[in-house]
N, C-alpha and C positions, 0 to 999 in steps of 0.2 A: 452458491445458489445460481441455476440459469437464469437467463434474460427472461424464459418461456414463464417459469415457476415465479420470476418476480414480478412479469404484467398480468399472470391468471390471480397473483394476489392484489392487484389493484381496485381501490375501490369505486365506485361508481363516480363518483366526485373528483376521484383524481385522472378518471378517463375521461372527463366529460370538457365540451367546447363549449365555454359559456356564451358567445354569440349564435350557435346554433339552440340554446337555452335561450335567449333574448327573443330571437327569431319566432319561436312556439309561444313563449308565457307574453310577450307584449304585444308585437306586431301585428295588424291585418290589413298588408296590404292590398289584398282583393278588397275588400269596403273601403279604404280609401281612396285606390286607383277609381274605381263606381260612384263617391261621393262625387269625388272633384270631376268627375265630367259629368254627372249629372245635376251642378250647382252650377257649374260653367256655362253649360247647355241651356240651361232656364233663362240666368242673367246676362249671356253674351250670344245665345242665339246662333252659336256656331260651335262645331267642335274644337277642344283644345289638344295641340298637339307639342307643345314644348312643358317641359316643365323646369323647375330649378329646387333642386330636394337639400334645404340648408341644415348643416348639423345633421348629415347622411346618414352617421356613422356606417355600416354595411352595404350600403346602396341598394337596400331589398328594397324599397318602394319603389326606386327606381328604373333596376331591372323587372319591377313588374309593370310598371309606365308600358315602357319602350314593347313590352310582350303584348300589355294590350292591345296596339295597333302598328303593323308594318311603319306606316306612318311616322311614328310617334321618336321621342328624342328627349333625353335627359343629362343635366349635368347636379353630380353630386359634389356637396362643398363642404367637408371638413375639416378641423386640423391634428387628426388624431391617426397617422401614417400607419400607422401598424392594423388599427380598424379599416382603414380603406384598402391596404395589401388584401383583408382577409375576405372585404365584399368583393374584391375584382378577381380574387379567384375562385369563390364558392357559390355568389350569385352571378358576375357576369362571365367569366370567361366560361364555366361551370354548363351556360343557357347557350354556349354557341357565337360563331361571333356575329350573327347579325344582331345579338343583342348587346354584344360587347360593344359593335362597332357604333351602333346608338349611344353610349354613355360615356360620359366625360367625365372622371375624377377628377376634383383638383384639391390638392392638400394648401387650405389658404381659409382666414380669417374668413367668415361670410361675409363680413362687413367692407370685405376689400372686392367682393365680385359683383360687378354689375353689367358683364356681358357673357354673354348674349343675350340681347332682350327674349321674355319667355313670353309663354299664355298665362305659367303659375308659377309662383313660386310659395313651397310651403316648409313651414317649420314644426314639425309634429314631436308627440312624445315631450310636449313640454321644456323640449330644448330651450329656449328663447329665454327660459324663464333664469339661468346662468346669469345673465346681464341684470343685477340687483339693481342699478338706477336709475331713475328717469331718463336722464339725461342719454345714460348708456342704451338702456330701449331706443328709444326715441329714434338715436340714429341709427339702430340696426334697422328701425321699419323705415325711416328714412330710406337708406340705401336701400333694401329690398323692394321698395314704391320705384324708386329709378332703374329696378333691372325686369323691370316690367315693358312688354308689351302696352299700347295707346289705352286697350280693350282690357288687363291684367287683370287676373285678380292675387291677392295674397292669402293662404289659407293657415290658420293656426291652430293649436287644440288646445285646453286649458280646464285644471281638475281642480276642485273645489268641495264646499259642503260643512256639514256640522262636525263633522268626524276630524276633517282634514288639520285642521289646529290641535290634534292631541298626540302622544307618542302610542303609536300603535302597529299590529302584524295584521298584514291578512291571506289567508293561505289559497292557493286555485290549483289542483289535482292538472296536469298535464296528461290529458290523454293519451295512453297507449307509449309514455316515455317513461313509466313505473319512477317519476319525478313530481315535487309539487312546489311550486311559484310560489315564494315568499314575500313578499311588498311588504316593508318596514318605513316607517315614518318614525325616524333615531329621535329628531326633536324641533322644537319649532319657537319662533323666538317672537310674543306677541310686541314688540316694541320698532321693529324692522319687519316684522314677517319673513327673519332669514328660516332657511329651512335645509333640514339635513334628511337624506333618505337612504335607502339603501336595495339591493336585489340579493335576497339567498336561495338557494335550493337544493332542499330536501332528495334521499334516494329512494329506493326501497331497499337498500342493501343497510340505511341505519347509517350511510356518509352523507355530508350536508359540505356545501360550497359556500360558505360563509363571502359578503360581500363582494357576489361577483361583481357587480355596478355597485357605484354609491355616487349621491349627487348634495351637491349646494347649492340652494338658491332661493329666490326669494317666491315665496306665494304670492301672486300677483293676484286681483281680482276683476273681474271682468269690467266696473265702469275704468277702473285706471290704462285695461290694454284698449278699450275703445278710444278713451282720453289720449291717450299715447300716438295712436293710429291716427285721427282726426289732425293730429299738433304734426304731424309729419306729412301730413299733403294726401291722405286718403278720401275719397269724396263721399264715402256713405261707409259704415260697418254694419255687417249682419250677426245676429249670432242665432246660432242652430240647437236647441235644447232635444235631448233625447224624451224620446217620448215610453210612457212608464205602463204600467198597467198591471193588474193584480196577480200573484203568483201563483199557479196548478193549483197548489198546495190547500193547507187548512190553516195555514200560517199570517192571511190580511197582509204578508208584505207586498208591497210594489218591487217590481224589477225590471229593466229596462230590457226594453225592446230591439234597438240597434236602428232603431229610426227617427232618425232627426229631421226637426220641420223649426223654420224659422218663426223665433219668436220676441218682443218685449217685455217679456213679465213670466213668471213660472215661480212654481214654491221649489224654494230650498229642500233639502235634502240631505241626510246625511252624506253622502257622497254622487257628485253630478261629473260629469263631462262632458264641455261643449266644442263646439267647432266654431271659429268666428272667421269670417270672411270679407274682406277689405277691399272694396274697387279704388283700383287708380283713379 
């Protein structure tokens, strides 16, 4: 058989780059890059032009930092070498280098980086949430407070809700990549709150990419990352609840909006996502 005849039989799954998969079904870092400067902007009353993007894996937020403003400058910190190979050649070298020459990888513990002081430093995608103990949080916000700017903020995400403690799938159609986003919750442990997850995706061709990500760790809830944040030298925590409202439909569901406004109090939900935000 030729090589020709044996990749036109390949199937959709076995051709596929599951970080350019991650990239479409999880990430927006257009609404992120526009969160964090305009959270910045309100609380520090100047624009932010450094960031520090921990648990990078791709450095897509990153390389979209640095694109928002000539200006602007980022370093990505993870310790997963073969992920960082794949962000420095498909989003930064990829952009050109005056957005390469912006971004700093560095393959290193994020618990070991506290320089360059920044404007931000953020850990999104529920990264953070790896570190199951107190103690271990603690001092990743620790250090993360010390590689702050005087002015810093630290920005985190964190998902929750009624749903969130059961083993469940949930599917989201990928537009116009004739693929669909699998989000599995494997299982979930009410006595630790350890938690197991996973990423598959579906094709149209009837191939499926069985666990391309899968994660550990614990579901944290939001007074414990406050409590955590506070015990590590934070001066205030925010949190940002998305704001919901009725759907098209004939259906009475709520569905979120993509607009988060700072709040203390909100009904629970089967499923929420907030943004919590930490001044030095």
């Amino acid at each position: 058989m030729s090589r020709r005849n044996t990749a036109s039989r390949a199937t959709r799954a076995e051709q596929a780059d599951r970080h350019v998969l991650y990239q479409k079904a999880v990430q927006a870092p257009d609404f992120e890059v526009e969160f964090l400067d305009r959270i910045f902007r309100e609380l520090r009353g100047r624009k932010p032009l450094s960031l520090k993007e921990d648990f990078c894996g791709t450095a897509y937020l990153s390389s979209e930092w640095v694109k928002s403003d000539p200006a602007r400058s980022a370093v990505g910190v993870d310790i997963d070498a073969d992920t960082l190979a794949w962000g420095r050649q498909h989003n930064l070298e990829a952009a050109g280098a005056d957005v390469a020459g912006r971004v700093t990888l560095l393959e290193k513990d994020v618990r070991e980086v506290t320089e360059p002081k920044v404007d931000i430093v953020c850990a999104f995608n529920f990264s953070y949430c790896l570190l199951e103990t107190r103690d271990a949080l603690r001092h990743y916000f620790a250090q993360a407070r010390e590689s702050l700017v005087d002015d810093g903020l630290l920005f985190l995400d964190l998902f929750g809700g009624t749903e969130c403690e059961t083993e469940a799938e949930e599917e989201t159609e990928l537009e116009g990549e004739g693929a669909t986003y699998i989000w599995e919750q494997v299982s979930f442990n009410p006595i630790d709150h350890h938690m197991e997850c996973a990423i598959h995706f579906e094709f149209d061709d009837g191939s499926r990419l069985d666990n391309a990500f899968t994660y550990a760790w614990r579901l944290w809830s939001i007074p414990e990352i406050r409590e955590l944040l506070e015990e590590a030298g934070f001066s205030k925590v925010r949190i940002y609840w998305e704001r919901f409202e009725e759907a098209d439909d004939d259906s009475d569901e709520m569905e979120g909006t993509g607009e988060y406004y700072e709040t203390d109090e909100a009904e629970n939900q089967e499923s929420w996502l907030v943004y919590i935000v930490a001044e030095k």
